[in-house]
C-alpha positions as CSV (number, residue, x, y, z in Angstrom):
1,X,223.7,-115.6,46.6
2,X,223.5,-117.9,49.9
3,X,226.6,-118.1,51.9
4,X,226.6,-119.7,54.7
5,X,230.2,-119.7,57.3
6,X,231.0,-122.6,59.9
7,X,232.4,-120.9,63.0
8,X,232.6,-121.7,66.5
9,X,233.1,-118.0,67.8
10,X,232.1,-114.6,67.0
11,X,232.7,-110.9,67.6
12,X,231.9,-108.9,70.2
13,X,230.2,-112.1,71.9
14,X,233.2,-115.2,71.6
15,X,236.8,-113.9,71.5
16,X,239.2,-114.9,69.0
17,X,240.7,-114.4,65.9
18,X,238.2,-116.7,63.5
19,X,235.2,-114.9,65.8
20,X,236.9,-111.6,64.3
21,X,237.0,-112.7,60.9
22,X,233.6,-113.7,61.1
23,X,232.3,-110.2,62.2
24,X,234.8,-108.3,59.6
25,X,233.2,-110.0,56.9
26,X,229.4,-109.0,58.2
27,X,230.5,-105.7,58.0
28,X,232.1,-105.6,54.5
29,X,229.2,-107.4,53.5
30,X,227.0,-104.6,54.7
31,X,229.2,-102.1,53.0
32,X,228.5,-103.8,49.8
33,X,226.9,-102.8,47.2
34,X,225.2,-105.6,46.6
35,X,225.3,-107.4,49.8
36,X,224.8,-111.4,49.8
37,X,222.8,-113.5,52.1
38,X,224.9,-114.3,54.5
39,X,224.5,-117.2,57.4
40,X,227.0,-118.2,60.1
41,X,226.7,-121.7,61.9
42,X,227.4,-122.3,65.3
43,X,228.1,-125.4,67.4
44,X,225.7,-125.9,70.5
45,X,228.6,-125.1,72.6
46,X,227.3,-121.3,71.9
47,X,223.9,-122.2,72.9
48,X,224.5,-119.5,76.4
49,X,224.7,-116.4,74.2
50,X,223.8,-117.4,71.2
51,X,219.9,-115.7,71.2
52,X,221.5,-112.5,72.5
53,X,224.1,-112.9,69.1
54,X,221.2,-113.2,67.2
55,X,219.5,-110.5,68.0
56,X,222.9,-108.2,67.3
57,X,223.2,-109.6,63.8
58,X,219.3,-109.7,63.0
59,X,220.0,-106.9,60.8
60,X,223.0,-108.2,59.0
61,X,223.0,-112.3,58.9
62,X,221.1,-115.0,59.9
63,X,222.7,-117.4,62.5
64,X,222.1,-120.4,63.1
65,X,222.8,-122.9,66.4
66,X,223.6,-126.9,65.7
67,X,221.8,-128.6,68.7
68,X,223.0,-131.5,70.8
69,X,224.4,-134.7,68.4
70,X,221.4,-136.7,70.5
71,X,219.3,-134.8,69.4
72,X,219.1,-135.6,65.5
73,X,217.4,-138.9,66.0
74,X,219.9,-141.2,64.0
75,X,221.7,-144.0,65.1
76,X,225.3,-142.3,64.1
77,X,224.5,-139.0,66.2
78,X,223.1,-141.2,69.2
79,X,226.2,-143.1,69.2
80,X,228.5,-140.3,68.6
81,X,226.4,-138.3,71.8
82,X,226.7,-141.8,74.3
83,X,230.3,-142.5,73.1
84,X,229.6,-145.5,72.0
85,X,231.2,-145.0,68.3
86,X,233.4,-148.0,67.3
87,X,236.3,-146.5,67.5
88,X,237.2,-143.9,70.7
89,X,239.3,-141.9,68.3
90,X,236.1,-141.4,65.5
91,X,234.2,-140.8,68.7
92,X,235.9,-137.9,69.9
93,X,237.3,-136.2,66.5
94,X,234.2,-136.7,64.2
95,X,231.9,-135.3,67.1
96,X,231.7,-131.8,65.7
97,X,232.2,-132.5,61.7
98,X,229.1,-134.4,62.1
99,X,227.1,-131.5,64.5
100,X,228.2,-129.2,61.8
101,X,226.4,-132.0,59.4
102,X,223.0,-132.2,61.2
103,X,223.2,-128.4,61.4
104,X,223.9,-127.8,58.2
105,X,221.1,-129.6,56.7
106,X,218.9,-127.6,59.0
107,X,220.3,-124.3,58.6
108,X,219.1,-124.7,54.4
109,X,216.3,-126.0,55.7
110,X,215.2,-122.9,57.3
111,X,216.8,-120.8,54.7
112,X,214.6,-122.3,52.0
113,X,217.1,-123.1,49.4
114,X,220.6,-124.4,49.2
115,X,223.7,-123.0,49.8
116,X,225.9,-121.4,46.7
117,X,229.0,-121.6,48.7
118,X,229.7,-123.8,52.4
119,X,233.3,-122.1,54.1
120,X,234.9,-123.9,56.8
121,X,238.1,-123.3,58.5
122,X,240.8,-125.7,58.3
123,X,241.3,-126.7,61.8
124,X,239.8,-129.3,63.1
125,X,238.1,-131.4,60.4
126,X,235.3,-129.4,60.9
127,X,234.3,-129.6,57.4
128,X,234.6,-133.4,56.5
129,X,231.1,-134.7,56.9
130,X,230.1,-131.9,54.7
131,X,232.4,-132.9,52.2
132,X,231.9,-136.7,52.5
133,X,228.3,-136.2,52.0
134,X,228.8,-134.0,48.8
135,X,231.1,-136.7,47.9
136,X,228.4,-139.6,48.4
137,X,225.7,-137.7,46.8
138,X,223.6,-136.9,50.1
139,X,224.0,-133.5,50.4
140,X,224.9,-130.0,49.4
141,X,225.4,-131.2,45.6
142,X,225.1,-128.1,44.3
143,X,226.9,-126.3,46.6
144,X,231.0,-125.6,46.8
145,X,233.2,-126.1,49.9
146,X,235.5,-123.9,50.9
147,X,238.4,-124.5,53.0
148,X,240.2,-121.1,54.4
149,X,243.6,-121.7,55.7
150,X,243.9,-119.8,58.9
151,X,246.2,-122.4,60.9
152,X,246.0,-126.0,61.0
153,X,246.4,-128.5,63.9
154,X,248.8,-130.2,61.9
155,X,251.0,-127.7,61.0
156,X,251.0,-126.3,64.4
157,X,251.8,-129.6,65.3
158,X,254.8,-129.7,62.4
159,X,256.1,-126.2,64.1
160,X,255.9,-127.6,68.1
161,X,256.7,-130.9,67.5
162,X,257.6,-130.8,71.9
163,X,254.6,-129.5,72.6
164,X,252.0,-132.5,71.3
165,X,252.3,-135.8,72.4
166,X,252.0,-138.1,69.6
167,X,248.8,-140.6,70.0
168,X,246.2,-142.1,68.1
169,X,243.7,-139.0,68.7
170,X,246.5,-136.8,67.6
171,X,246.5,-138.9,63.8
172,X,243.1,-139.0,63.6
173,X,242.8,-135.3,63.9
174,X,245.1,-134.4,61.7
175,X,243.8,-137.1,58.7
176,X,240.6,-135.1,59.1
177,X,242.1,-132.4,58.6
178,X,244.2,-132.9,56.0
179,X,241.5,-134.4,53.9
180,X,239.3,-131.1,54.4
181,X,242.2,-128.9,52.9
182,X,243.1,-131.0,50.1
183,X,239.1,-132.4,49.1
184,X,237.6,-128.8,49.1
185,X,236.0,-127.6,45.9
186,X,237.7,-124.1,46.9
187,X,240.7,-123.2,48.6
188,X,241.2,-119.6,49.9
189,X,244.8,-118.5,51.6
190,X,245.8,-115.2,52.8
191,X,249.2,-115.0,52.2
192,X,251.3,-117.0,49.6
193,X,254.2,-118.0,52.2
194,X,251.2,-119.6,54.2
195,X,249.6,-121.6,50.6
196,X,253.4,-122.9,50.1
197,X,253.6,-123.9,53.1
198,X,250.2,-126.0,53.5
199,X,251.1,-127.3,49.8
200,X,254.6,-128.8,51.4
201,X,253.3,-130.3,54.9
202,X,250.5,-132.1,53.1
203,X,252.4,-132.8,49.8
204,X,249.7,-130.8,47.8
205,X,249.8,-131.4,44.3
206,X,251.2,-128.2,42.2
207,X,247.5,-128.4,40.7
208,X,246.1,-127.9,44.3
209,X,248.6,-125.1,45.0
210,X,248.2,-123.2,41.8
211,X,244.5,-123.2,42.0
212,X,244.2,-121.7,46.1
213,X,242.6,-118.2,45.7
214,X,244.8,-115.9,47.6
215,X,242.7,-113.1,49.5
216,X,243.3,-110.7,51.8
217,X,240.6,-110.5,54.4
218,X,239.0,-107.0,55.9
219,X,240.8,-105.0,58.4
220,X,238.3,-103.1,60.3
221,X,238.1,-101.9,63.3
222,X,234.5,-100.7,64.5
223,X,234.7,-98.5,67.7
224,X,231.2,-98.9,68.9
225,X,231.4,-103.1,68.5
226,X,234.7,-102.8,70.8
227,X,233.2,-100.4,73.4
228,X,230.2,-103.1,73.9
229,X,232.9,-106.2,74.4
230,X,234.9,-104.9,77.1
231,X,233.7,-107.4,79.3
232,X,235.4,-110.4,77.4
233,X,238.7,-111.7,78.4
């Protein structure tokens, strides 16, 4: 089985919480006993580190680095790269769906066969030119979506309603988002309080709600991958 996870941050390399995740899951995998093939995808912004990341995981996944939108040689991905898109708001918000697009394609590409299962995070969209291209029959047909809800723009947004200024960006975002959690083949929640909670902000169907696979992630802690990241912030 070919799984392949959209992240923008990993452990020891990238702090944060997803970048955790990410790494947690490598290592369960490994302890399996049947281990998967397991990819992550990157956004060029990790370009700096990203060969000495690869390295670290060689033994464990493969990774994979989008490159620069103008790079992909189509009139969409040279528009998006100029900002020249029609509309400011597409321009800005559909930057990295459609990075995580081009990439995508590439990353089975090199892997030689198609992904069984495509997870993407909830925040940010990131997973709606994926979808809309599964959806349109371009792409990724046989392969299902998953959403995992770690925390949304929007409902951050819904619990600091002081601290973001309402605007055009701001909807645009959160459409894309919204259609991500509620248009994945598969959604995965950790807790039940947090499913409930997604199902009420973005009026979820009780068929939605009822069919989000509740899983608790891995909770490691691996001593000789924390000495090695002291350096982070």
């Amino acid at each position: 089985m070919k799984v392949c996870l959209l992240t923008n941050e990993i452990y020891p390399f990238l702090p944060g919480g997803l970048g955790r995740l990410m790494y947690n899951f490598c290592e369960q995998n490994m302890r399996a006993e049947t281990p998967i093939d397991l990819h992550f995808l990157m956004p060029d912004s990790a370009a700096e580190k990203f060969d000495e990341m690869r390295e670290y995981f060689k033994e464990k996944a493969t990774l994979h680095l989008c490159r620069p939108l103008g790079e992909y040689g189509t009139k969409l991905s040279a528009h998006l790269a100029s900002d020249k898109a029609f509309h400011p708001e597409f321009s800005s918000n559909y930057k990295l769906p459609m990075q995580y697009y081009y990439g995508l394609l590439e990353a089975e590409e090199h892997a030689g066969a198609a992904f069984d299962f495509i997870e993407v995070p909830d925040i940010g969209g990131w997973g709606h030119a994926i979808l809309a291209a599964k959806r349109a029959g371009l792409a990724f047909r046989n392969s299902q979506i998953v959403c995992r809800l770690h925390s949304s723009l929007g409902l951050i947004t819904q619990n600091e309603p002081y601290q973001h200024q309402p605007s055009t960006w701001f909807s645009a975002m959160l459409g894309l988002e919204r259609d991500v959690i509620l248009g994945a083949d598969l959604v995965i929640g950790h807790l039940p309080a947090i499913v409930e909670e997604n199902a009420a902000h973005y009026n979820a169907r009780k068929i939605w709600r009822d069919s989000v696979k509740i899983e608790t992630p891995p909770i490691l802690l691996d001593t000789s991958a924390h000495s090695s990241s002291q350096n982070i912030p």
